[in-house]
C-alpha positions in Angstrom: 130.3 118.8 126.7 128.2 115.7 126.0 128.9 112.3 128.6 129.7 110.3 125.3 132.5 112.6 124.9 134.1 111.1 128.0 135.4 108.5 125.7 137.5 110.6 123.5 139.2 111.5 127.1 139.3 108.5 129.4 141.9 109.5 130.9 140.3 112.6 132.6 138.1 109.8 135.1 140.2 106.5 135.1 140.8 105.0 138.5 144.7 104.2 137.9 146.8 101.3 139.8 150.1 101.2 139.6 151.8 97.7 140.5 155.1 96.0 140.0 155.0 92.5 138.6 158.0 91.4 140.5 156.1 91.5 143.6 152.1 91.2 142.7 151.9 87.0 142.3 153.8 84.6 141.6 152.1 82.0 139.4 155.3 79.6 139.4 156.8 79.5 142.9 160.1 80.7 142.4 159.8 83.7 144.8 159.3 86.3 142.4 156.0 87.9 140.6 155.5 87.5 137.3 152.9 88.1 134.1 151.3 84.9 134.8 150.4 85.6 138.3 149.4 89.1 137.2 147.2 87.9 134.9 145.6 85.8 137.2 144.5 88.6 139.3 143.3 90.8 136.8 139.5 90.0 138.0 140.5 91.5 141.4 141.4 94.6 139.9 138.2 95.1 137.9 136.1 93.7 140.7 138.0 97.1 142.3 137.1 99.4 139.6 140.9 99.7 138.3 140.4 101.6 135.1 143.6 101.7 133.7 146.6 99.6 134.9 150.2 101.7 135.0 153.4 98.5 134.9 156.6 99.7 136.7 159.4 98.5 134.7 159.7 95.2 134.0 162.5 95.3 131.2 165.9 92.9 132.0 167.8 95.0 134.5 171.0 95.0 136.2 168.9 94.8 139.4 170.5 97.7 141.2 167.5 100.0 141.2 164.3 97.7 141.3 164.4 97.8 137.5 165.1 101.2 136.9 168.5 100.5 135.5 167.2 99.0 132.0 170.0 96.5 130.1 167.4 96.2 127.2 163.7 98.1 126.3 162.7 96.0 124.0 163.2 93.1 126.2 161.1 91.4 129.0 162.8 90.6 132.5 163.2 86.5 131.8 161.9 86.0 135.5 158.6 87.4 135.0 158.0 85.9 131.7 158.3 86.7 128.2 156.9 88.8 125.5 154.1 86.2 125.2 153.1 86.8 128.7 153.0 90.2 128.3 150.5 90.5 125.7 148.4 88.1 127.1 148.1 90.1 130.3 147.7 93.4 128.2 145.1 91.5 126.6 143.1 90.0 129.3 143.1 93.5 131.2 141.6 95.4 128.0 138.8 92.6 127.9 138.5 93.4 131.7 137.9 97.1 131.0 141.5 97.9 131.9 143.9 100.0 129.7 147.8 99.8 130.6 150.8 102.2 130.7 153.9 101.6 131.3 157.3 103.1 132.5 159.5 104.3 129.9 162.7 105.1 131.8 164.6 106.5 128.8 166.6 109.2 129.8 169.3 107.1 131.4 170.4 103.0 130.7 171.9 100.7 132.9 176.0 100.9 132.2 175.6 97.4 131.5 173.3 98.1 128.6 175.0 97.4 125.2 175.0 100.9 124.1 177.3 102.0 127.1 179.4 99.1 126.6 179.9 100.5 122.8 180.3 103.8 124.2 182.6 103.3 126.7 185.1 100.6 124.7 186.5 103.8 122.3 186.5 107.3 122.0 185.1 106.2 118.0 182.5 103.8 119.3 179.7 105.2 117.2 177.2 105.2 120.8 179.7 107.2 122.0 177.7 110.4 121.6 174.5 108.2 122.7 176.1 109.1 126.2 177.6 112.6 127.9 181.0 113.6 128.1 183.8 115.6 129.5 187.4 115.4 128.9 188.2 118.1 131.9 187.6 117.4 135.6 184.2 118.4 136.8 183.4 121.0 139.3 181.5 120.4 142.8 178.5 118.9 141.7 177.4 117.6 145.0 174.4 120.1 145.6 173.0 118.5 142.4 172.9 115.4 143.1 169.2 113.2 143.6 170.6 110.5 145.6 172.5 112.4 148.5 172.8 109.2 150.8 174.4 107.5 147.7 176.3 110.0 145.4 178.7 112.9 145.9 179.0 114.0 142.3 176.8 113.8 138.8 180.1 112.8 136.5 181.8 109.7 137.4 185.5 109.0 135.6 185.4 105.7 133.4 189.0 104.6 133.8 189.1 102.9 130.4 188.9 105.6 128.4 190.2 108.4 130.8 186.5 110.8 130.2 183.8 111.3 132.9 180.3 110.2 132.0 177.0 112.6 133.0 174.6 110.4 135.4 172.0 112.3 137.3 170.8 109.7 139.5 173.6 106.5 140.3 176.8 106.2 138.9 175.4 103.0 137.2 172.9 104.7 135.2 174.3 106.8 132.6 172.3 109.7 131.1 171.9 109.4 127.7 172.0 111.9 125.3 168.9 113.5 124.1 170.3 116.2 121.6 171.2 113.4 119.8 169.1 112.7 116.9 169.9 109.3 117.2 168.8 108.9 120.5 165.7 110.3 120.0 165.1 108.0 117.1 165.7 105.3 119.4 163.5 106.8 122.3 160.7 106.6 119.2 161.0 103.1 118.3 160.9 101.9 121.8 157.6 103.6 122.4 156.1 102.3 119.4 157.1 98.3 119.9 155.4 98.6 122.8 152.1 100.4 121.8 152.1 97.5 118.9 151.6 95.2 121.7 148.7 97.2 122.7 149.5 99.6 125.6 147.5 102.6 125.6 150.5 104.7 126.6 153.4 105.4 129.1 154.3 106.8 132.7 157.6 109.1 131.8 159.9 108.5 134.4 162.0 112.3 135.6 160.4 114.1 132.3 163.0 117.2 133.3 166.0 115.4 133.5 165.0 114.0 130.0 164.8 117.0 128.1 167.8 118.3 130.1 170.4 119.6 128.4 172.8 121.1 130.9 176.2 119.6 130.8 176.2 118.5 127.0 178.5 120.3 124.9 177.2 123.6 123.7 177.6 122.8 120.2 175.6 119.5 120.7 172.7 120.8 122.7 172.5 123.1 120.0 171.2 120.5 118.0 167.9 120.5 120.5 167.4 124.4 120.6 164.3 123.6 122.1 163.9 120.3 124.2 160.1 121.0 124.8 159.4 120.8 121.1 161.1 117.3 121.6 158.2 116.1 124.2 156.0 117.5 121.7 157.1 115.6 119.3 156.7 112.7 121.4 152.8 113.3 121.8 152.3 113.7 118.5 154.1 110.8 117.6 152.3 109.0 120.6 148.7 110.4 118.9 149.7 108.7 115.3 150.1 105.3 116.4 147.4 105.5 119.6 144.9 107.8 118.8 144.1 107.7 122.3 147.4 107.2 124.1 148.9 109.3 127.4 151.7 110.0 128.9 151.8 110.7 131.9 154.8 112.4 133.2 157.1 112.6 136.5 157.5 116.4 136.8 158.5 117.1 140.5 158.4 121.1 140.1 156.3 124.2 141.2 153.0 124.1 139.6 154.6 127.4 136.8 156.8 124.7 136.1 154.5 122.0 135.3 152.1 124.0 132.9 155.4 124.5 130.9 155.7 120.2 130.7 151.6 120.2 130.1 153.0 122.9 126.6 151.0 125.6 128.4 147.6 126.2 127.2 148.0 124.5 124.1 148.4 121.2 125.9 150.5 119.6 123.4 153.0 117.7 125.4 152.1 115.5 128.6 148.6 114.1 128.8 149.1 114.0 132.6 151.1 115.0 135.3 150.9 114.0 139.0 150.4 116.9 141.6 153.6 116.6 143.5 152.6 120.2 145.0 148.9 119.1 147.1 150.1 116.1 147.8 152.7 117.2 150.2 150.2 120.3 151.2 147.8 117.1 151.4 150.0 115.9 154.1 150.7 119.2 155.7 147.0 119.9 155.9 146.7 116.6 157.8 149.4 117.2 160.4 148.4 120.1 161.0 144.5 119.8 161.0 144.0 122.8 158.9 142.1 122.2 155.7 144.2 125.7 153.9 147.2 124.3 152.9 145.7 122.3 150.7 142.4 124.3 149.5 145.5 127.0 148.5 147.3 124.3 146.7 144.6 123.3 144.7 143.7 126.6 144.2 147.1 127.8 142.4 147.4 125.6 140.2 147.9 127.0 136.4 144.9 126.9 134.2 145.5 123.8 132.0 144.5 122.8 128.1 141.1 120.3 128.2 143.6 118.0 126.6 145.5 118.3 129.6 145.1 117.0 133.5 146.2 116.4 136.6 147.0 113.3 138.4 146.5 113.2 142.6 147.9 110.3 144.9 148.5 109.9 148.4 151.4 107.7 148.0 154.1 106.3 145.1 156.4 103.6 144.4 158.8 106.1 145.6 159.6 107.9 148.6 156.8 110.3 149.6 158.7 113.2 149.1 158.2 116.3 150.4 161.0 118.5 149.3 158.5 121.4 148.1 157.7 122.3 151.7 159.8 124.5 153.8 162.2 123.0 156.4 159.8 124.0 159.2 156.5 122.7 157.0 158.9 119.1 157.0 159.7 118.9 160.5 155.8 119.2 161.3 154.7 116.2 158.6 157.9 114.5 159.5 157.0 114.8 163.0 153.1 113.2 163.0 154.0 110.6 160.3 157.4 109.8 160.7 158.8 110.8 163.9 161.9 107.8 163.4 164.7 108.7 161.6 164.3 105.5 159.7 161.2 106.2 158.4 162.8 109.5 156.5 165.1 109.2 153.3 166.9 111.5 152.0 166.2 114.6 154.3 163.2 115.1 152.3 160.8 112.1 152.2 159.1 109.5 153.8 159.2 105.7 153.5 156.4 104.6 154.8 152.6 103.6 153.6 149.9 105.5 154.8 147.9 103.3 157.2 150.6 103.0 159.8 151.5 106.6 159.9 147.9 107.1 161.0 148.3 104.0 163.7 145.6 102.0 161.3 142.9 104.8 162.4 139.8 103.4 159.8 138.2 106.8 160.2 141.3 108.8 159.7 142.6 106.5 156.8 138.9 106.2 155.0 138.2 109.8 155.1 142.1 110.7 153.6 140.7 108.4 150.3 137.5 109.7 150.3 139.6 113.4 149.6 141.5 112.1 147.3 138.8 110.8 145.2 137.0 113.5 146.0 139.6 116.2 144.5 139.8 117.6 140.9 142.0 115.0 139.0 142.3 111.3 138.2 143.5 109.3 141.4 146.0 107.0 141.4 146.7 104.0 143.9 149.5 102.2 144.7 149.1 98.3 145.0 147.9 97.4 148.1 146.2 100.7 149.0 142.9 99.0 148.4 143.3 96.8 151.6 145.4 99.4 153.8 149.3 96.9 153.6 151.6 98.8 155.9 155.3 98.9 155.1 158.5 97.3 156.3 161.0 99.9 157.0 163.6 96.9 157.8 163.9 97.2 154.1 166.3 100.0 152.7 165.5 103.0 151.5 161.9 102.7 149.1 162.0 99.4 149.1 160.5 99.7 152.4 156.7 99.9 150.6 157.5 97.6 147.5 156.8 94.3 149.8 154.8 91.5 148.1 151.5 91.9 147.4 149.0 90.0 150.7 146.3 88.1 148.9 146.0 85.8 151.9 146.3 85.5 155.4 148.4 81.9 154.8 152.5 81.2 153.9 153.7 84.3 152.3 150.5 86.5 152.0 149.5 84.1 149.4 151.8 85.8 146.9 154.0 82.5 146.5 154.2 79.2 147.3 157.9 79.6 147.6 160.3 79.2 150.5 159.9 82.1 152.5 163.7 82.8 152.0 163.5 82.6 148.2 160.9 85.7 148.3 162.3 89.0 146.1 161.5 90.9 149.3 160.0 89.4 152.8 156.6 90.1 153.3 155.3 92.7 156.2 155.6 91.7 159.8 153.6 93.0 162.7 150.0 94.6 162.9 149.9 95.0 159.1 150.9 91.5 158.1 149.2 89.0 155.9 147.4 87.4 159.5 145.7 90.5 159.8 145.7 92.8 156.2 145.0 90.6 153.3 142.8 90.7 150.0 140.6 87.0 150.4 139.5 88.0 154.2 138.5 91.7 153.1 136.8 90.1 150.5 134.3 88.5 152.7 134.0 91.3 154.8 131.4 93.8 153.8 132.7 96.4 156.2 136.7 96.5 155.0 138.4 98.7 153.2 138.9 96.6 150.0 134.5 97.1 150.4 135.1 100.7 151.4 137.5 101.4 148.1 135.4 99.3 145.9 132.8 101.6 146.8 134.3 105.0 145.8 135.9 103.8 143.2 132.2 103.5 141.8 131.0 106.6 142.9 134.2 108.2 141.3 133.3 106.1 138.0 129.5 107.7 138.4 130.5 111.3 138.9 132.4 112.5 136.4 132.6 116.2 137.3 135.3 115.3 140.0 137.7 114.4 136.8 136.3 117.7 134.8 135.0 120.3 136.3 136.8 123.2 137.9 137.8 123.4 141.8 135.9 125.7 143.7 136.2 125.9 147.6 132.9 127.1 149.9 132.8 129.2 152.4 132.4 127.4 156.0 133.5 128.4 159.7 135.6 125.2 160.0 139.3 125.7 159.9 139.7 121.4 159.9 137.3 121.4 157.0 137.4 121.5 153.6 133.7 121.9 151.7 134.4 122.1 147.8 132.2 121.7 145.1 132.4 120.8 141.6 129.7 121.3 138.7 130.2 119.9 135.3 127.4 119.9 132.6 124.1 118.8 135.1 125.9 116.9 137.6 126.9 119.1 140.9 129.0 117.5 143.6 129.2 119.3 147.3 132.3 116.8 149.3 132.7 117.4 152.7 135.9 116.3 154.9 136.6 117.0 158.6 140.5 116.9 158.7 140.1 117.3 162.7 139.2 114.4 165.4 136.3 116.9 166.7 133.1 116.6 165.4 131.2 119.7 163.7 128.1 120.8 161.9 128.8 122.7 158.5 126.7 125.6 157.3 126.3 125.5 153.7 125.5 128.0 151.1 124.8 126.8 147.6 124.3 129.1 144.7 121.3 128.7 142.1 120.0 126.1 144.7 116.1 126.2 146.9 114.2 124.4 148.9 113.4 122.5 145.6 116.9 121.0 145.6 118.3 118.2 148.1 121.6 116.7 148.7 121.8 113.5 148.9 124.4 111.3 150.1 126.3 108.9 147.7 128.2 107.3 150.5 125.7 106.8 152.6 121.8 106.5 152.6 119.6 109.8 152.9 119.6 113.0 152.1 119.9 116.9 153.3 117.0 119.3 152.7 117.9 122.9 151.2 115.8 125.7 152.3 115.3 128.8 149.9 117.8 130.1 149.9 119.9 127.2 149.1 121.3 126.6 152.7 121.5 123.7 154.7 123.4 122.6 157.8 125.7 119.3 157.5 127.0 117.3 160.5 130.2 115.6 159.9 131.9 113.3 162.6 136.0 113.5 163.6 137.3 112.6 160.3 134.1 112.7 158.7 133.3 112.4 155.1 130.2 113.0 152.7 129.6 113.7 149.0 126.5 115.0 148.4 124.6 115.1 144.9 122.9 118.6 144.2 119.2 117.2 142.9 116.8 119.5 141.2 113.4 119.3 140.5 114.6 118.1 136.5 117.8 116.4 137.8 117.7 113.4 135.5 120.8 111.7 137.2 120.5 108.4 139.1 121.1 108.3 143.0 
């Protein structure tokens, strides 16, 4: 594979940034983001290296689930702007170098969306069967729930017309019904208004719960014999009107299971899928110290299609969930990151950003980013990760790390001129507040994090093997290091990173390398000599870090 064919495939070495508008800037003072404000910052995400920009939702809302609960997808949430300021900021990011996603949240609606209140005025409605029903009380459903703090059951009774309604998250978002042809037409047209105002493609919120079909009447499911051909569909249709479009799916399920949402080796449903499994191994690796968990993570997962690849993150607009670990593997993360019961949700996740679970440690926090950029995949950050914003747990539930965005140390991080009281959430308090974590001081500091971010997001950007070439671990004596390397066309990358506080010298063996090869150091300035038989000895500090560029003899790659 040629380096001009990284273009057919951006995807495979974006830097993506996920924000919410609601809380990024607020360009008119009213307390709450908006498109103006986010277009306004735009040059801070380039400056960042932000390849690709991923909008949470940001459709009119019922505001019961931070916009998750949709009353409208072809509509624009009047308090962040209007479709005007949409494409504007689309606009201005593509000219900045920046595609952009977005959420599509289609496999549920808001019950105040028009099409429930259709559905749920008559038994004839003709949205009816937009929605699921059952005439027959439901059994225990409890154990299925998502939301346990919240919901004891996935049917809820709608008194008006005497049938219970299927909703696999709150009772206030209905599950719509994909067998229905209908619906899926629907699903269709949404996606294309919104690529003809020039997205580049979508994050699909709970993929599996959209192509379920449990609960729907046999006869009607029978109308979807197969829901995967469905999300196929959906790529293809995606492909027609973007040629290069993504989606970029939620699939929260043992790595088997996500090769089945990637349409196996043939690739031909999601582009992308995040790696719910090494992140929480991720985590586990770090309480523990012990660079295995993860290095067998990594190593199990399913081959994929080229057309295919994975997406890695050390934390979500969600809860960091960590349901795929044992209840003993929980208790040890829970315990060196979130020791308080109110920093846990659910019984299965934390709510909390990663620089305060590692008491603001620069080493421990700059290293964990270095691994994640480091790692087989296409990172993804959460706003604010570039300048290390903490998390205010007096918040409920995840709203806890969706606090406004702190662009200055001054009145409200800088993200509004507002009243403090009119914000759409407070902003943090404490050790990670704007006084102390904020965008404009970083800015003029050249040994912050924003700099330290900036920084691998360019080396990330200059090696594209991390984002394409296949994970292999090397041997080393170090049970709190992980050495892997990746080699794609002539580019070899060696990344080292001491999980451990101790400091340690790692012996390397490289194949097909001697002593006319170096490594040199793209964080850092110098180099390692190899001897001839392609060894070399590399210190690394506690919570050390180093990517090292194989160079040959005939290496024509800039260091």
């Amino acid at each position: 594979m040629r380096i001009t064919d990284t273009s057919d495939t951006w995807w495979k070495n974006a830097v993506v940034y996920c924000l919410d508008a609601e809380t990024f800037m607020d360009w008119n003072d009213d307390g709450v983001g908006d498109f103006a404000g986010l277009a306004q910052r735009l040059d801070h995400l380039q400056e960042l290296g932000v390849t690709c920009l991923w909008l949470m939702p940001f459709y009119p809302t019922a505001e019961k689930d931070d916009g998750y609960d949709i009353t409208d997808f072809y509509g624009v949430d009047p308090r962040l702007g209007h479709h005007g300021d949409v494409v504007e900021a689309i606009r201005t990011a593509r000219d900045r170098g920046m595609r952009v996603i977005v959420d599509l949240v289609v496999n549920h609606t808001s019950d105040r969306h028009p099409w429930f209140r259709a559905a749920r005025s008559s038994k004839d409605s003709p949205y009816r069967d937009y929605y699921v029903w059952r005439s027959d009380p439901p059994p225990d459903t409890s154990a299925e729930v998502v939301f346990p703090d919240q919901e004891d059951s996935i049917w809820e009774l709608d008194e008006k017309t005497g049938e219970y309604y299927l909703h696999r998250f709150y009772k206030h978002q209905p599950d719509l019904n994909v067998s229905n042809p209908a619906v899926r037409d629907e699903i269709a047209k949404v996606m294309g208004f919104w690529l003809e105002l020039g997205l580049s493609g979508f994050r699909v919120d709970a993929v599996p719960f959209l192509l379920e079909t449990a609960g729907i009447p046999q006869d009607e499911a029978a109308r979807l014999p197969d829901p995967h051909a469905y999300l196929r569909d959906l790529r293809s249709f995606l492909g027609r009107r973007c040629g290069d479009g993504i989606l970029l799916g939620e699939v929260n399920l043992p790595h088997e299971g996500q090769a089945e949402f990637f349409g196996g080796l043939a690739g031909d449903e999601l582009t992308m899928q995040f790696d719910f499994i090494a992140m929480q191994k991720l985590y586990l690796s770090l309480a523990r110290a012990d660079a295995a968990p993860l290095a067998e993570a990594l190593a199990s997962r399913p081959p994929i299609s080229p057309d295919c690849q994975w997406a890695t993150f050390v934390r979500n607009h969600d809860e960091l969930t960590l349901d795929k670990l044992s209840d003993d593997e929980r208790a040890e993360v829970f315990a060196a990151f979130g020791p308080e019961e109110s920093m846990q949700v659910y019984g299965r996740g934390l709510r909390r950003r990663l620089p305060p679970m590692v008491d603001g440690d620069p080493r421990r926090l700059r290293m964990i980013y270095s691994l994640l950029f480091s790692l087989p995949g296409t990172p993804v950050l959460f706003y604010g990760e570039e300048i290390g914003m903490g998390e205010n747990l007096a918040l409920d539930g995840r709203s806890a790390v969706r606090t406004p965005m702190q662009w200055t140390s001054g009145r409200n991080g800088g993200f509004s001129r507002g009243a403090p009281s009119r914000l759409t959430a407070p902003v943090v308090e404490g050790a990670f507040s704007p006084e102390h974590v904020n965008v404009a001081d970083q800015r003029a500091d050249p040994g912050s994090m924003l700099a330290f971010m900036t920084r691998l997001v360019q080396r990330y950007r200059e090696c594209p093997e991390l984002g394409r070439a296949e994970f292999a671990v090397l041997d080393q004596p170090h049970r709190s290091v992980l050495a892997h390397r990746c080699t794609w066309g002539d580019g070899t990358l060696v990344a080292l990173h001491n999980l451990g506080p101790d400091a340690c010298t790692v012996p390397l063996t490289l194949d097909g390398c001697d002593d006319e090869h170096r490594l040199v150091d793209l964080l850092q300035v110098g180099s390692t000599p190899l001897d001839g038989k392609g060894t070399a000895s590399v210190a690394l500090d506690g919570y050390g870090y180093r990517w090292l560029r194989v160079v040959g003899p005939a290496s024509r790659r800039l260091v």
